[in-house]
N, C-alpha and C positions, 0 to 999 in steps of 0.2 A: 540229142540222142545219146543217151549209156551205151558204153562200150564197156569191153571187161578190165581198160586200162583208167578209167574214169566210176567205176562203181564204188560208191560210198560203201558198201558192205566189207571191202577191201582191206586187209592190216597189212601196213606194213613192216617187213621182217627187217630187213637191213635201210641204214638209209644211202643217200648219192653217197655223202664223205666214208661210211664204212665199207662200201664195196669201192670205191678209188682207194681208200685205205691198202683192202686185200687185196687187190689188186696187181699194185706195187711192191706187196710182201713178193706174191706168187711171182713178178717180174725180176726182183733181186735171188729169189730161189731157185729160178730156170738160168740165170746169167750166173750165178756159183757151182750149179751141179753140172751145166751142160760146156764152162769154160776151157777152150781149145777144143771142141768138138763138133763136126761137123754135122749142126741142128736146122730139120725142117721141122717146119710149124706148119701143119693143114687143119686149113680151114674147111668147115663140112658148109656149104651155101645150102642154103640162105641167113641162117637164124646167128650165126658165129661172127659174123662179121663184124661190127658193133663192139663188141667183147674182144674180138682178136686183134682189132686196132689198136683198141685201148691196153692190149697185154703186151703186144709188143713191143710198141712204146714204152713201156715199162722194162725188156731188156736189154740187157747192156751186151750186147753180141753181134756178131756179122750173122745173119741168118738167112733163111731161104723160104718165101712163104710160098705154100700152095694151096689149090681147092679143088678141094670134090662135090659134086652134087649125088643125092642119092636120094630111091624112093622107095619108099614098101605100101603107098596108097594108093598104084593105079588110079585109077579116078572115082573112087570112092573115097569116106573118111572114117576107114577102119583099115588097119595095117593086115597086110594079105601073109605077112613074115616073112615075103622076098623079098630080098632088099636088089633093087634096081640099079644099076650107075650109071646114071644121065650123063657128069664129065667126068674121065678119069683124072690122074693125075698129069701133070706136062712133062715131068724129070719123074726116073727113075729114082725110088730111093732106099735100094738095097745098100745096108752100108753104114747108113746113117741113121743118126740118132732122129726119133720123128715125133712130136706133138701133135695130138689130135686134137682140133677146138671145136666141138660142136656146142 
């Protein structure tokens, strides 16, 4: 069965080694600009997750990860432009320096 992740019509833009590459860039760029400062990293669930393991492995910092869930497609699959927040965050985080990963 074709799926949109197995379709031969598909080019590839980046390959695995260049986004592990950038990756890595982006993860020594957040640990130099955001050093001695107190950084949350939220993750937006579902789609971040994957990519935000991978990035914060990549920094070199004590940091604070969080997540939010959000929807704007009710149960349809066309965005209604309300955005919805199924989980908030767990910590307050006025104050702090904050990354969002979606």
């Amino acid at each position: 069965m074709e799926t949109e992740f197995n379709n031969p019509n598909l080019e590839i833009l980046y390959s695995e080694e260049q986004i592990k590459a950038r990756v890595g860039e982006l993860g020594a760029e957040i640990s130099r600009d955001y050093a001695g400062k107190e950084l949350v990293v939220v993750g937006v669930l579902k789609g971040s997750v994957v990519f935000l393991a991978d990035l914060i492995r990549a920094v070199d910092l004590n940091l604070t990860i969080d997540f939010m869930a959000v929807s704007s497609y009710k149960d349809g699959t066309v965005s209604t432009g309300d955005v919805e927040i199924l989980k908030d965050l767990t910590n307050p985080i006025r104050g702090k320096d904050v990354i969002i990963c979606e």
